[in-house]
N, CA and C of each residue as an Amber inpcrd file, in Angstrom:
protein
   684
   0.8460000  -1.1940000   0.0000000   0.0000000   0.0000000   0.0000000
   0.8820000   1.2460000   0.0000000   0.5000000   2.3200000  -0.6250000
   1.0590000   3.3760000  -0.7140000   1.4370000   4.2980000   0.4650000
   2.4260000   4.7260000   0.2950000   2.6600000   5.8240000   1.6600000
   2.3830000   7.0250000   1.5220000   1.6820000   7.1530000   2.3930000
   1.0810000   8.7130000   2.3270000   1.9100000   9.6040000   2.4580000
   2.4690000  10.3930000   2.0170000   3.7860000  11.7240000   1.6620000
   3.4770000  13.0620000   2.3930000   2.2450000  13.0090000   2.8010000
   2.3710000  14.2580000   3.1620000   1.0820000  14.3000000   4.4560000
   1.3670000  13.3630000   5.7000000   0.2500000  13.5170000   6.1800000
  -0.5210000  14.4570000   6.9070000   0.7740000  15.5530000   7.3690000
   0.2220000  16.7740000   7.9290000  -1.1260000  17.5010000   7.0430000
  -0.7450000  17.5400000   5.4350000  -2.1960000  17.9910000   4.7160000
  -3.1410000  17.0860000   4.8350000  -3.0610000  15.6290000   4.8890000
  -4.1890000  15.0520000   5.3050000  -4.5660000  14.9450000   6.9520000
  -4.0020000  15.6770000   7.5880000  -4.5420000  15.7000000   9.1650000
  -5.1350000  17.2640000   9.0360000  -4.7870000  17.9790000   8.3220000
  -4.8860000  19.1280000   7.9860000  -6.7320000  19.5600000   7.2970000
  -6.6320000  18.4820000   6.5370000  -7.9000000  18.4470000   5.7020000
  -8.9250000  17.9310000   6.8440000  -8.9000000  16.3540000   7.4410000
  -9.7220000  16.0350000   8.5530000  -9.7570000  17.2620000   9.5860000
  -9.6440000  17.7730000  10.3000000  -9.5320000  18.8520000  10.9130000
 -10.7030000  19.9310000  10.8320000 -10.2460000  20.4740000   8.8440000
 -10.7420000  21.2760000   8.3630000 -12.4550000  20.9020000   8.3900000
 -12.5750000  19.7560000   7.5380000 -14.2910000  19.1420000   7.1720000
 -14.6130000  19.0900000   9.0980000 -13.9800000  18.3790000   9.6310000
 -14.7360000  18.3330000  11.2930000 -15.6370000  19.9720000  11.6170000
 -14.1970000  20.7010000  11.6970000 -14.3150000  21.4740000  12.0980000
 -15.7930000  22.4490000  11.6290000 -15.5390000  22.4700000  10.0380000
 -17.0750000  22.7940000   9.7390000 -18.6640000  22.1960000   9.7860000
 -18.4780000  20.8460000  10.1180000 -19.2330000  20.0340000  10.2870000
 -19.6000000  20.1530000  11.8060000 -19.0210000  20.4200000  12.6350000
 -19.4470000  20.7890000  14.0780000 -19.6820000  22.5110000  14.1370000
 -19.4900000  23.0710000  13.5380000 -20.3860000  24.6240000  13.4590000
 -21.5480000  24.2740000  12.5590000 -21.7120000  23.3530000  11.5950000
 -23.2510000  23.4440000  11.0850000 -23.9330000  22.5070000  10.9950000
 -23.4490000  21.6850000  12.2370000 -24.0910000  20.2530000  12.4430000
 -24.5140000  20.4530000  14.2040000 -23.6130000  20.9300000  14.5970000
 -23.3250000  20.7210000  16.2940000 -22.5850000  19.4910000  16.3700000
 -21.7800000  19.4280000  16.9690000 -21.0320000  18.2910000  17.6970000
 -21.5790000  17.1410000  17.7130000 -22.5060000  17.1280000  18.5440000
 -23.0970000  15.9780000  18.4630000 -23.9340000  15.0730000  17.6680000
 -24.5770000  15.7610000  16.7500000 -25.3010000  15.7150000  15.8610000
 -24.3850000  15.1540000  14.3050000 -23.0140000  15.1890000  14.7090000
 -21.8470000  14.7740000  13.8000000 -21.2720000  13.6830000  13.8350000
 -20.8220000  12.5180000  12.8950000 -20.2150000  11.3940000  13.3900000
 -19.0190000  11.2510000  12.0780000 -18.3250000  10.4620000  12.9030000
 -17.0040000   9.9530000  12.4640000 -17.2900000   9.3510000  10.5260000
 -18.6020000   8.9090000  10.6280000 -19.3170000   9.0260000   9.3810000
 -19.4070000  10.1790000   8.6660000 -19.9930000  10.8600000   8.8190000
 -20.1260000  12.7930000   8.1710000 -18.9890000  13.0460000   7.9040000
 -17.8040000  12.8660000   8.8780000 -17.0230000  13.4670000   8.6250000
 -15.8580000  13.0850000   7.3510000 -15.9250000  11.6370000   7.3450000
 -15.1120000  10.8490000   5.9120000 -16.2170000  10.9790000   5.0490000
 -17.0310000  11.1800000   4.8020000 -18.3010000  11.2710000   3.5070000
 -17.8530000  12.6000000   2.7390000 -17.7010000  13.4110000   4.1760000
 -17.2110000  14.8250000   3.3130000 -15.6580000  15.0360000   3.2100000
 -14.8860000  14.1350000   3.5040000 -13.2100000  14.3340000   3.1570000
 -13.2200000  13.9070000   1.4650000 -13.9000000  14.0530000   0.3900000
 -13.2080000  13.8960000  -0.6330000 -12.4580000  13.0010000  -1.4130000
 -12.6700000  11.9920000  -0.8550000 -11.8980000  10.5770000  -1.1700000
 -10.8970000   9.9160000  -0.3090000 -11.1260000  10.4810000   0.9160000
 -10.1520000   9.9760000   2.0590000 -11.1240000   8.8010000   2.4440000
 -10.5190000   7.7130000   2.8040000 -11.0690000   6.7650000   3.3560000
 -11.1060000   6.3420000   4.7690000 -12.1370000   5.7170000   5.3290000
 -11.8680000   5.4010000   6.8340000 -10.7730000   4.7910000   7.0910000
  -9.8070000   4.5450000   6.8410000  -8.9220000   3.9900000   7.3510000
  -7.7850000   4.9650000   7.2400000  -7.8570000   6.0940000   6.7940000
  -7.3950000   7.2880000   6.2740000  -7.4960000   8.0880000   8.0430000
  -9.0870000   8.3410000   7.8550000  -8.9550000   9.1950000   9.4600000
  -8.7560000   8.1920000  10.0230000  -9.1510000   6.8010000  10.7420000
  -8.6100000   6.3430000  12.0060000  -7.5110000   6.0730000  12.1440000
  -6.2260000   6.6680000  10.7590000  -4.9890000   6.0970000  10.9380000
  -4.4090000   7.4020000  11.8180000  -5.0660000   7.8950000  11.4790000
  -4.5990000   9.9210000  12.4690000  -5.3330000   9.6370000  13.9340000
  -6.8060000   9.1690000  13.6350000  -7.7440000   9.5050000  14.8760000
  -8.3830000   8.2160000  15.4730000  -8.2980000   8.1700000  16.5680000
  -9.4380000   7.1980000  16.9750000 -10.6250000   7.5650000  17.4870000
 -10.7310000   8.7330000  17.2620000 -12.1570000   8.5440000  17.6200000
 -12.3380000  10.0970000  17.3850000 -14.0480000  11.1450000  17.2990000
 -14.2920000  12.0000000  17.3540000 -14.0240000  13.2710000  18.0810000
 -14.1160000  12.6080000  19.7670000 -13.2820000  13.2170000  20.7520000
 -11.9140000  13.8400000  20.3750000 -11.1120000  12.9470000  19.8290000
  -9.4610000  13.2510000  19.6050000  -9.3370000  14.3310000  17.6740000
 -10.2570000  14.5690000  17.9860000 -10.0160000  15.4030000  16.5070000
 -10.4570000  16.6930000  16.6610000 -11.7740000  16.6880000  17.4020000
 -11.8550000  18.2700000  18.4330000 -10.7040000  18.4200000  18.9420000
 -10.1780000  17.2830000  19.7140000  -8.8750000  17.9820000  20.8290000
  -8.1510000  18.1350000  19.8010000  -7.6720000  17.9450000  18.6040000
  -6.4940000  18.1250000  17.6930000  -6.7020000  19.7400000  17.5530000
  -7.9250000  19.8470000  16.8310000  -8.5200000  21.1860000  16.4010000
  -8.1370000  22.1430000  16.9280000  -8.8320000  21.8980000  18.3890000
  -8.4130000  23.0960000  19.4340000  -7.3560000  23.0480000  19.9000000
  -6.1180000  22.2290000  19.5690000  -4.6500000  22.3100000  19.6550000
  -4.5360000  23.3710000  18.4590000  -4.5540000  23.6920000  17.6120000
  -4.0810000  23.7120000  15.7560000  -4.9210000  25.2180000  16.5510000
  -5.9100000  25.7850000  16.8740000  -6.6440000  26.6940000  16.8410000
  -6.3630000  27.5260000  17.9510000  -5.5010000  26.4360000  18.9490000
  -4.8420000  27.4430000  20.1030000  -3.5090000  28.0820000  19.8620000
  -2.8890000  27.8750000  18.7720000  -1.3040000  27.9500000  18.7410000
  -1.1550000  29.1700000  19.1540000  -1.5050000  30.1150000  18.4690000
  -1.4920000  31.6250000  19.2880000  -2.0180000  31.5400000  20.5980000
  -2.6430000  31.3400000  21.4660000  -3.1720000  31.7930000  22.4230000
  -2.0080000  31.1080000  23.3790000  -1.4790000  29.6940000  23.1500000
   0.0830000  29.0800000  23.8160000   1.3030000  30.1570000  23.5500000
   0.4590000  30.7220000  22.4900000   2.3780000  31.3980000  21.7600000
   1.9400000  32.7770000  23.7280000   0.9730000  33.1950000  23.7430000
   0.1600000  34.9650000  24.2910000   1.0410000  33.9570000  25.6910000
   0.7730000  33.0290000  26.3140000   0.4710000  32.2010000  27.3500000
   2.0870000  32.0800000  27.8940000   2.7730000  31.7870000  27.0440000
   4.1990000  31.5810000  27.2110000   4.6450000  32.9960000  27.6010000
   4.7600000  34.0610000  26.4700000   5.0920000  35.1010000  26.6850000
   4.4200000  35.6870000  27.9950000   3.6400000  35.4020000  28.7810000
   3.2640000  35.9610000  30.1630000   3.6240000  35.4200000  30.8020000
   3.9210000  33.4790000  30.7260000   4.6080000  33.1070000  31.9700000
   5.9980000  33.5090000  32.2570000   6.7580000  33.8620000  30.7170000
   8.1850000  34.3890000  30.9280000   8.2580000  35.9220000  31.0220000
   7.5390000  36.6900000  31.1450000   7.6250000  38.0680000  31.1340000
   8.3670000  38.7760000  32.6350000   9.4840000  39.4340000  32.7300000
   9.8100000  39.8410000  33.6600000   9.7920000  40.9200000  34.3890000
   8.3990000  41.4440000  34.1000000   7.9740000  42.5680000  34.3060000
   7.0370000  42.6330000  35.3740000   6.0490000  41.5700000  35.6070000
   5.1810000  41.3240000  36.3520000   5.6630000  40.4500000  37.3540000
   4.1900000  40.8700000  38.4410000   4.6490000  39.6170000  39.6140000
   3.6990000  38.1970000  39.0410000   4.1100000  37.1770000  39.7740000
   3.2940000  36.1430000  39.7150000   2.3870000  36.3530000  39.6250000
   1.1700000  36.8530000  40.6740000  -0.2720000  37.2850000  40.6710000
  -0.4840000  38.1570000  39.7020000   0.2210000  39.5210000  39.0530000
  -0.6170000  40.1760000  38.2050000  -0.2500000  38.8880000  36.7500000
   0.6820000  38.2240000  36.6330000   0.7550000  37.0340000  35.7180000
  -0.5150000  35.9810000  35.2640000  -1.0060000  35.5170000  36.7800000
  -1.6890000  34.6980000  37.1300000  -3.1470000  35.3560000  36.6010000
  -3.5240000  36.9300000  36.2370000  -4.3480000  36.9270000  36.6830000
  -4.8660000  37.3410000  35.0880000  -3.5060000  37.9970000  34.2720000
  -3.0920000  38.0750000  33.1860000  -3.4970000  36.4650000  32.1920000
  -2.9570000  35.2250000  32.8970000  -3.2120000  34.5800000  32.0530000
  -4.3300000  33.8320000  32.3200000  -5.3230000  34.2160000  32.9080000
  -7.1110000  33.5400000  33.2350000  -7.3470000  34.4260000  32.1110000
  -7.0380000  35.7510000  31.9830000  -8.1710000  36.5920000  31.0070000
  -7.7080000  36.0610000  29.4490000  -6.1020000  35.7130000  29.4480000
  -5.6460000  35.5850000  28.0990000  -7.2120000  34.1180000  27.5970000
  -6.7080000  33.1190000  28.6530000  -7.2100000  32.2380000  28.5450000
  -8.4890000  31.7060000  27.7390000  -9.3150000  32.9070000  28.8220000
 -10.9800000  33.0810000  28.5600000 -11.2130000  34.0850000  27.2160000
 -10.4400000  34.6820000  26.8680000 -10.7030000  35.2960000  25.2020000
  -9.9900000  34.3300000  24.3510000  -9.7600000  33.1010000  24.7500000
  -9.1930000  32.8010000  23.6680000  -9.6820000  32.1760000  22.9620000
  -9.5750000  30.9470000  21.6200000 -10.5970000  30.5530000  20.3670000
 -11.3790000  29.3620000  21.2020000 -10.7930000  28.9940000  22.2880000
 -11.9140000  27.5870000  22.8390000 -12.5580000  27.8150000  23.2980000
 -13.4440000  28.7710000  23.7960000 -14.5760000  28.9330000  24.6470000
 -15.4810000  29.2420000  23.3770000 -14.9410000  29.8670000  22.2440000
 -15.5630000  30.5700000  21.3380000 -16.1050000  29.3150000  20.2700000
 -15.0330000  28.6320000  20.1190000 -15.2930000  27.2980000  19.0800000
 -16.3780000  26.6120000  20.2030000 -15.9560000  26.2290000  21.0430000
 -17.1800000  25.1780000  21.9220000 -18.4070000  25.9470000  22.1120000
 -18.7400000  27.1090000  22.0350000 -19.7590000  27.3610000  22.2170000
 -20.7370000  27.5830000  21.0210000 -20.1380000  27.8300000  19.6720000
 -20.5850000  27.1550000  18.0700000 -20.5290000  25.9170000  18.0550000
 -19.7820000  24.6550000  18.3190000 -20.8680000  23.6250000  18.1890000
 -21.5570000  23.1050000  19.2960000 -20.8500000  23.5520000  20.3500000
 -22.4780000  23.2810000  21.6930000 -22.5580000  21.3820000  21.8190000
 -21.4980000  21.1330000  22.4520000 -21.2720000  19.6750000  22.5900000
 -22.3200000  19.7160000  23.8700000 -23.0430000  18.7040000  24.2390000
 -24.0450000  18.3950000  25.3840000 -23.2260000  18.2820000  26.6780000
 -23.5540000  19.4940000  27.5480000 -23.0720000  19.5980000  29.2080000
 -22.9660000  18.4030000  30.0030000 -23.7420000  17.0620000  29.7230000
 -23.4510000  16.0450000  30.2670000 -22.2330000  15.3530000  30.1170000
 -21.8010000  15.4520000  31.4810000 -20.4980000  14.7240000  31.5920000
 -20.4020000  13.2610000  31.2580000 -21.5490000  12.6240000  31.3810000
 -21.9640000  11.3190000  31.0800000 -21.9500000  10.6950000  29.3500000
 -22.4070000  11.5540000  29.0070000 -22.6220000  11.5060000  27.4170000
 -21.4170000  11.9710000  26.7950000 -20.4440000  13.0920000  26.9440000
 -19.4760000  13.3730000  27.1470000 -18.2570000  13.2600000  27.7650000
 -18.4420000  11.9270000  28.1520000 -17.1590000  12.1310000  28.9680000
 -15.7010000  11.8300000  28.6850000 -15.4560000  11.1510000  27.4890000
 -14.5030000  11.5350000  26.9300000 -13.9630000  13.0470000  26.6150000
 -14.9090000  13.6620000  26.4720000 -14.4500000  15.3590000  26.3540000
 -13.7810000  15.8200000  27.5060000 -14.6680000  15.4620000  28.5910000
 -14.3740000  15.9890000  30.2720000 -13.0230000  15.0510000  30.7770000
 -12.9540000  13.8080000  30.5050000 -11.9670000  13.5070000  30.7720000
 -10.4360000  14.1000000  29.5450000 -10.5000000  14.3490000  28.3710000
  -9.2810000  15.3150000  28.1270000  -9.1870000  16.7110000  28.1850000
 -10.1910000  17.1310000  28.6430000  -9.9170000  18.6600000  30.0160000
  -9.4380000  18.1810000  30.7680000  -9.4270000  16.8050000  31.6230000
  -9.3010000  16.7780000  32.8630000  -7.7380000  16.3710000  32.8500000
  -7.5280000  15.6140000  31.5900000  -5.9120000  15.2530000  31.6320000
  -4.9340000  16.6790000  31.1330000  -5.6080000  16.7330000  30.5300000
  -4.7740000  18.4600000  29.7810000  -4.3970000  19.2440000  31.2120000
  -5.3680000  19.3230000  32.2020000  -4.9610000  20.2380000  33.4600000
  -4.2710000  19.2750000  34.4300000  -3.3280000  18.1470000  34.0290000
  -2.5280000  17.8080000  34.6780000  -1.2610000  18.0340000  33.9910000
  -1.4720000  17.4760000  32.7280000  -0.7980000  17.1430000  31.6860000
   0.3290000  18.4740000  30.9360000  -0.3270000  19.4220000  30.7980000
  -0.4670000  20.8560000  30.0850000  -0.2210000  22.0550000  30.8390000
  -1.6530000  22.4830000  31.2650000  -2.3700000  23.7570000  31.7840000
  -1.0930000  23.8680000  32.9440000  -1.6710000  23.0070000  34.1900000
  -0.9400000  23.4330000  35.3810000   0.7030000  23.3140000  35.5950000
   1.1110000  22.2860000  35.3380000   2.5340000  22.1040000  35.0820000
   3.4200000  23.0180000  34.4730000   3.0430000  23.4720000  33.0610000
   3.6240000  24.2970000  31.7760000   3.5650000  25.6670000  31.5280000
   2.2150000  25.7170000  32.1250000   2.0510000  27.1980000  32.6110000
   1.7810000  27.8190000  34.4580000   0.9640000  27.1300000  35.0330000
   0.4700000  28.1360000  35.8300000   1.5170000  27.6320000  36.9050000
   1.7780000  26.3750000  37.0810000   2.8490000  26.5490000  38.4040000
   4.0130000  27.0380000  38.2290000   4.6770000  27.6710000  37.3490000
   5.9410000  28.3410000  37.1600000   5.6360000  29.6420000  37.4790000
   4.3940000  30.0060000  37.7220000   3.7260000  31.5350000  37.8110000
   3.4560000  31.5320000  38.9500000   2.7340000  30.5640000  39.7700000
   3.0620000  30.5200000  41.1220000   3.9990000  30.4090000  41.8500000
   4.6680000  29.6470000  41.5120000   6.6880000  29.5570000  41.9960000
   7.0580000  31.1540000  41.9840000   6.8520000  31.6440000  40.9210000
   7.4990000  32.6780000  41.0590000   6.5680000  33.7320000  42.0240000
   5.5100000  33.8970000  42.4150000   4.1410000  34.4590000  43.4330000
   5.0550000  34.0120000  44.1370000   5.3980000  32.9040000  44.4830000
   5.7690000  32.7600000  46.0230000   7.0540000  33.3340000  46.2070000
   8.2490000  32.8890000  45.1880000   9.2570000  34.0600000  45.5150000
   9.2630000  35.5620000  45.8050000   8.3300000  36.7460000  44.5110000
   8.1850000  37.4850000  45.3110000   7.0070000  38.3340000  46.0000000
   6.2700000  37.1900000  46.7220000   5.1500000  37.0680000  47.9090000
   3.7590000  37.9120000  47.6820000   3.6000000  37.8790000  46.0900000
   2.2940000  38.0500000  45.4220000   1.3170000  37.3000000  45.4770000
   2.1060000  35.5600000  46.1280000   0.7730000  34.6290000  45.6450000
   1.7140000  33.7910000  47.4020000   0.2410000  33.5070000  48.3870000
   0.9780000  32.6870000  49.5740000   0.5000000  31.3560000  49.6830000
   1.4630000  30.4890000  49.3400000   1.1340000  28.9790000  49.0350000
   1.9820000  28.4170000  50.1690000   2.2940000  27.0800000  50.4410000
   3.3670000  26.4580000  50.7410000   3.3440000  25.2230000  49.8910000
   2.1420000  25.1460000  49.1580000   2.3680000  23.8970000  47.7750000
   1.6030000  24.4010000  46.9030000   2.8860000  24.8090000  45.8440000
   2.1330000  25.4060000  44.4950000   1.7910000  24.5230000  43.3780000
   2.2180000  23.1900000  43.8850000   1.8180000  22.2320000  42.6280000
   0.3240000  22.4140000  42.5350000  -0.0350000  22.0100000  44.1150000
  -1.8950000  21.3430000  44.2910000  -1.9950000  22.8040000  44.0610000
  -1.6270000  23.7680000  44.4930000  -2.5300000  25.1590000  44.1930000
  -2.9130000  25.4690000  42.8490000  -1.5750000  25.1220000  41.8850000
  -1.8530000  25.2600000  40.6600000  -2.9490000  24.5240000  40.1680000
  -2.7290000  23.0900000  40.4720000  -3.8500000  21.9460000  40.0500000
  -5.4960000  22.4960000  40.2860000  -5.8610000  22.4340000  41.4320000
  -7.0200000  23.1290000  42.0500000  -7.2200000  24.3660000  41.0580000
  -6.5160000  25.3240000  41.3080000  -6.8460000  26.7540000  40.6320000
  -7.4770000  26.2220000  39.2590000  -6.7740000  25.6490000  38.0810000
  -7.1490000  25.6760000  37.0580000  -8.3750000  24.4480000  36.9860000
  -8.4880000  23.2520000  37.6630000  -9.9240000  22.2160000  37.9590000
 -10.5020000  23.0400000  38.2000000 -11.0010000  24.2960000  38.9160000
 -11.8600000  24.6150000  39.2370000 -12.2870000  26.0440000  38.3170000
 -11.7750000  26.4980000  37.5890000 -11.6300000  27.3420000  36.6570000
 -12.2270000  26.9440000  35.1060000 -11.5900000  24.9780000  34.6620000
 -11.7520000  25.2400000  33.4450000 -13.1310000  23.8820000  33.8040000
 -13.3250000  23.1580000  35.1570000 -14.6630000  22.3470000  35.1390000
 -15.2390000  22.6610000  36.1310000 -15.3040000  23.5530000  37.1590000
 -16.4480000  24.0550000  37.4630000 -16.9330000  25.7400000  37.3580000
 -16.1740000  26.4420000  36.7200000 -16.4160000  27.9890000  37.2320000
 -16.8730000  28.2690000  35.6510000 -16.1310000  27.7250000  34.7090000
 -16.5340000  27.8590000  33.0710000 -17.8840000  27.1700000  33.3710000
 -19.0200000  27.3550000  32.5990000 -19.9070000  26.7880000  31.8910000
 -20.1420000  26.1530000  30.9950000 -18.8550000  25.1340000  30.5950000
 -18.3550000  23.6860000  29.5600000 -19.4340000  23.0320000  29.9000000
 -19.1630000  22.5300000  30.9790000 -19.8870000  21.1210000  31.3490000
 -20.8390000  21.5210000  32.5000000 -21.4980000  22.5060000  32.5740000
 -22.1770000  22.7180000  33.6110000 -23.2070000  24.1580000  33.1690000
 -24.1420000  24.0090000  32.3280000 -24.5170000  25.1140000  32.0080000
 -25.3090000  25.7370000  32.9330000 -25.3610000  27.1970000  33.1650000
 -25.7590000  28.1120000  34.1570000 -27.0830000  29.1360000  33.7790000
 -27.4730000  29.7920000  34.9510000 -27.9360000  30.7060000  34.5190000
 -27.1540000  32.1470000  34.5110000 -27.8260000  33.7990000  33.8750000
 -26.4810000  34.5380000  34.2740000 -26.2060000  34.6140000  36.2290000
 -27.1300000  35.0850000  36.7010000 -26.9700000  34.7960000  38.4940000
 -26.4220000  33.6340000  39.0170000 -26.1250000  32.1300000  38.0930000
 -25.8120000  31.4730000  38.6980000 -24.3490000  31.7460000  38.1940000
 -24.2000000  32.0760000  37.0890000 -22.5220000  32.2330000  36.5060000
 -21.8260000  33.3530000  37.3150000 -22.6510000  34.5670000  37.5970000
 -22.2080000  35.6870000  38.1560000 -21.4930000  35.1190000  40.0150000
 -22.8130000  34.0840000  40.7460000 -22.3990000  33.8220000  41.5820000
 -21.1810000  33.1170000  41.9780000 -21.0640000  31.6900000  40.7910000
 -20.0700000  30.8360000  40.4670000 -19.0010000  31.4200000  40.1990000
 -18.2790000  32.8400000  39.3470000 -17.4470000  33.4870000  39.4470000
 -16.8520000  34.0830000  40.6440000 -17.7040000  34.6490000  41.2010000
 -17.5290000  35.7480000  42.3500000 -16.9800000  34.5670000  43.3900000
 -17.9680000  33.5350000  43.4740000 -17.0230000  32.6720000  44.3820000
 -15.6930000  31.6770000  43.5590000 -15.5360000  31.8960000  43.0210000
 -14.1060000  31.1870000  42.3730000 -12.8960000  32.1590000  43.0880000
 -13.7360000  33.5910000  42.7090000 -12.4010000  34.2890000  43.4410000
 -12.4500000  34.7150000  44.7370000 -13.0750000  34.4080000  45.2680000
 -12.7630000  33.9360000  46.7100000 -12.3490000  32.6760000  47.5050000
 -12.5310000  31.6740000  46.5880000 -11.4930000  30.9410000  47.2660000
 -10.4650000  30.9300000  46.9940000  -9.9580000  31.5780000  45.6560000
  -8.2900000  31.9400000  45.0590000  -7.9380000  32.7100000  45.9630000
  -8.9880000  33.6170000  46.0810000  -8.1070000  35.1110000  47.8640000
  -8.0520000  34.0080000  48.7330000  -8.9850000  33.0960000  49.2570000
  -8.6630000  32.1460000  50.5910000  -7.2740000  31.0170000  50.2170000
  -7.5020000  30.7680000  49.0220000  -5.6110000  30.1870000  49.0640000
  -4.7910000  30.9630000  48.8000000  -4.2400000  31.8680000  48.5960000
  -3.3110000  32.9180000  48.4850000  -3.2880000  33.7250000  47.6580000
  -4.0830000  34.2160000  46.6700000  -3.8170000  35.2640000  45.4470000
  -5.2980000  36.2680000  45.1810000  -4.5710000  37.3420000  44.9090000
  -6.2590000  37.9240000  44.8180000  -6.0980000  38.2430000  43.1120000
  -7.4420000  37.6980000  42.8230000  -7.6620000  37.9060000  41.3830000
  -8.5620000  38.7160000  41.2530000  -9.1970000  39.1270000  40.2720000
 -10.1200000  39.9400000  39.6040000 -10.6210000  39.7510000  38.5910000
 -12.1510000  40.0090000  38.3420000 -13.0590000  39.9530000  37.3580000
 -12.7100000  40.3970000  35.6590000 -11.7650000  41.3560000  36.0900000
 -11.1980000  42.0970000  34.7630000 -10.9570000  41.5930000  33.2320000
 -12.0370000  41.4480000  32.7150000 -11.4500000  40.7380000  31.3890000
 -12.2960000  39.5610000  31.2200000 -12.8090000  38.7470000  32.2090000
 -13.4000000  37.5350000  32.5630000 -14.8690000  37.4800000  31.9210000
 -15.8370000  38.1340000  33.0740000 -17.1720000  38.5000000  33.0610000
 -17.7290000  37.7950000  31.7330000 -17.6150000  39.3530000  31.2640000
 -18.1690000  39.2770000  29.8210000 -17.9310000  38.5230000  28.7220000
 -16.5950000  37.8690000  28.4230000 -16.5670000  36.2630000  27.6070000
 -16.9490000  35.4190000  27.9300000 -17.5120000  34.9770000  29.4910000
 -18.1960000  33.5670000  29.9500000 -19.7260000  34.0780000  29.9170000
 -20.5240000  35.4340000  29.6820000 -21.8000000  35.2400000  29.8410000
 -21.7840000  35.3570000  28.2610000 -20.9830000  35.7940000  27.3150000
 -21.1880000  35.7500000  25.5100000 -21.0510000  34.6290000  25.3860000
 -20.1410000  33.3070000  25.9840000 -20.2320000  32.2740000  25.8910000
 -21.2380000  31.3220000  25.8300000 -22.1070000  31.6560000  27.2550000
 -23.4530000  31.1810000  27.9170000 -24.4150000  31.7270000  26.5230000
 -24.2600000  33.1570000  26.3280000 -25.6440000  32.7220000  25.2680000
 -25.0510000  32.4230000  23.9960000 -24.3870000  32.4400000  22.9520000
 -24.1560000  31.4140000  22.2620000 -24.3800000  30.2810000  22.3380000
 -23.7390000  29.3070000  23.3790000 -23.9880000  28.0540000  23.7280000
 -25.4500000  27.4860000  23.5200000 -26.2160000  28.5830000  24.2910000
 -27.3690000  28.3370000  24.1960000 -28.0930000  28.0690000  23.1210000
 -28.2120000  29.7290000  22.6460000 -28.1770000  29.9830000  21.5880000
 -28.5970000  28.6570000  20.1260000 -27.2590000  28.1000000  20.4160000
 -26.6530000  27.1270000  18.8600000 -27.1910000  25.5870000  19.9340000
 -27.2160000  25.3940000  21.1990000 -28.0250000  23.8060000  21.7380000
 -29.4740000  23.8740000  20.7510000 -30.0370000  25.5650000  21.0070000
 -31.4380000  24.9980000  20.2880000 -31.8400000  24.6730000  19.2290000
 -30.3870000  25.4780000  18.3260000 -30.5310000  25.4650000  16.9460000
 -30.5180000  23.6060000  16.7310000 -29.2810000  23.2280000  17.4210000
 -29.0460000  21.7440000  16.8540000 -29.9040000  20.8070000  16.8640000
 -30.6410000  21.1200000  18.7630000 -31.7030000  20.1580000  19.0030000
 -32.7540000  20.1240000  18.0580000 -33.3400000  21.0340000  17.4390000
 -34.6820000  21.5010000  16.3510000 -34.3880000  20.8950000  15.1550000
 -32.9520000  21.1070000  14.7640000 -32.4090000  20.1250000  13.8840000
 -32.7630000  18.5170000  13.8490000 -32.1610000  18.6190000  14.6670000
 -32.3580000  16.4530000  15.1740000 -33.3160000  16.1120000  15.4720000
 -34.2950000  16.8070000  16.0400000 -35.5360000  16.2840000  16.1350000
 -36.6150000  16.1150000  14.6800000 -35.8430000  17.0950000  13.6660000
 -36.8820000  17.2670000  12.5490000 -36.5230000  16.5000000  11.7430000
């Protein structure tokens, strides 16, 4: 059998058809089917030689769709201008404007962790894996050197901070109302002041409630879809 020469354009292309197929399908409403029907003569054995499964091609996506927002992310954890905390607080807002809250909330994957849980479980490895390690505990290390952020273990602080940031305080997997998002915020940053750092709303707010109605928004569009 032939060797494929160039597979980055064919991971490139799967990607591409997903990607539009979950803005005018919804996520869920999309299958590993749809998505080789519309690659053009790629065959299933084509995507499962890249992908195993649907799950892992969103996560590719929103790798390929974050590169800038890692490139914004780096440059704040190394910046030597700031303390840890205004860092820390710098990279929640980079975070929350960046293309994944915006892509997930156009195709509006279903809040059930159950039905989803392959999704929730590679959030959940990424913030071991990724998030906390690569970025945010080098930002706390440095909070604690100079005494912006008061820990005596910045690993779990880091860990915690971002679990509770990107699966319970976001509205991914837990959709809200605005009073319940407003409340769910306000207390996120109070328990960040009760473990050592004071953060702020600044920047935040208003991308998680544009989030919330989009989300919404595009659930009803899909559901009306699938039902008809």
């Amino acid at each position: 059998m032939a060797r494929n020469k160039h597979p980055e354009e064919t991971v490139a292309k799967i990607l591409d058809v997903a990607l539009e197929l979950f803005f005018t399908k919804g996520y869920d409403n999309t299958s590993i089917q749809d998505i080789i029907d519309n690659l053009g003569g790629l065959t299933k054995g084509a995507v499962y030689h890249h992908f195993r499964s649907k799950d892992e091609i969103l996560s590719a996506a929103l790798d390929r769709e974050n590169q800038n927002l890692y490139r914004e992310l780096k440059l704040i954890r190394d910046d030597g201008r700031m303390t840890g905390a205004e860092k820390l607080q710098a990279l929640f807002r980079a975070s929350v404007n960046g293309p994944q809250l915006e892509i997930w909330s156009h195709i509006a994957p279903s809040t059930d962790p159950v039905k989803n849980s392959r999704l929730l479980g590679l959030q959940y490895r990424s913030v071991f894996e990724e998030t906390a390690p690569c970025y945010v505990r080098p930002i706390v290390e440095q909070g604690v050197r100079d005494g912006s952020i008061k820990t005596d273990h910045p690993k779990e602080f880091s860990e915690v901070l971002v679990l509770l940031a990107n699966l319970w305080a976001s509205p991914m997997f837990r959709m809200t109302t605005p009073e319940e998002l407003q409340t769910r915020i306000s207390y996120y940053l109070e328990i960040a002041r009760v473990l050592g750092v004071e953060l702020a709303t600044d920047g935040i707010e208003e991308p998680l409630e544009r989030y919330r109605n989009t989300f919404n928004e595009n659930t009803e569009i899909f559901e009306s879809e699938d039902a008809s």
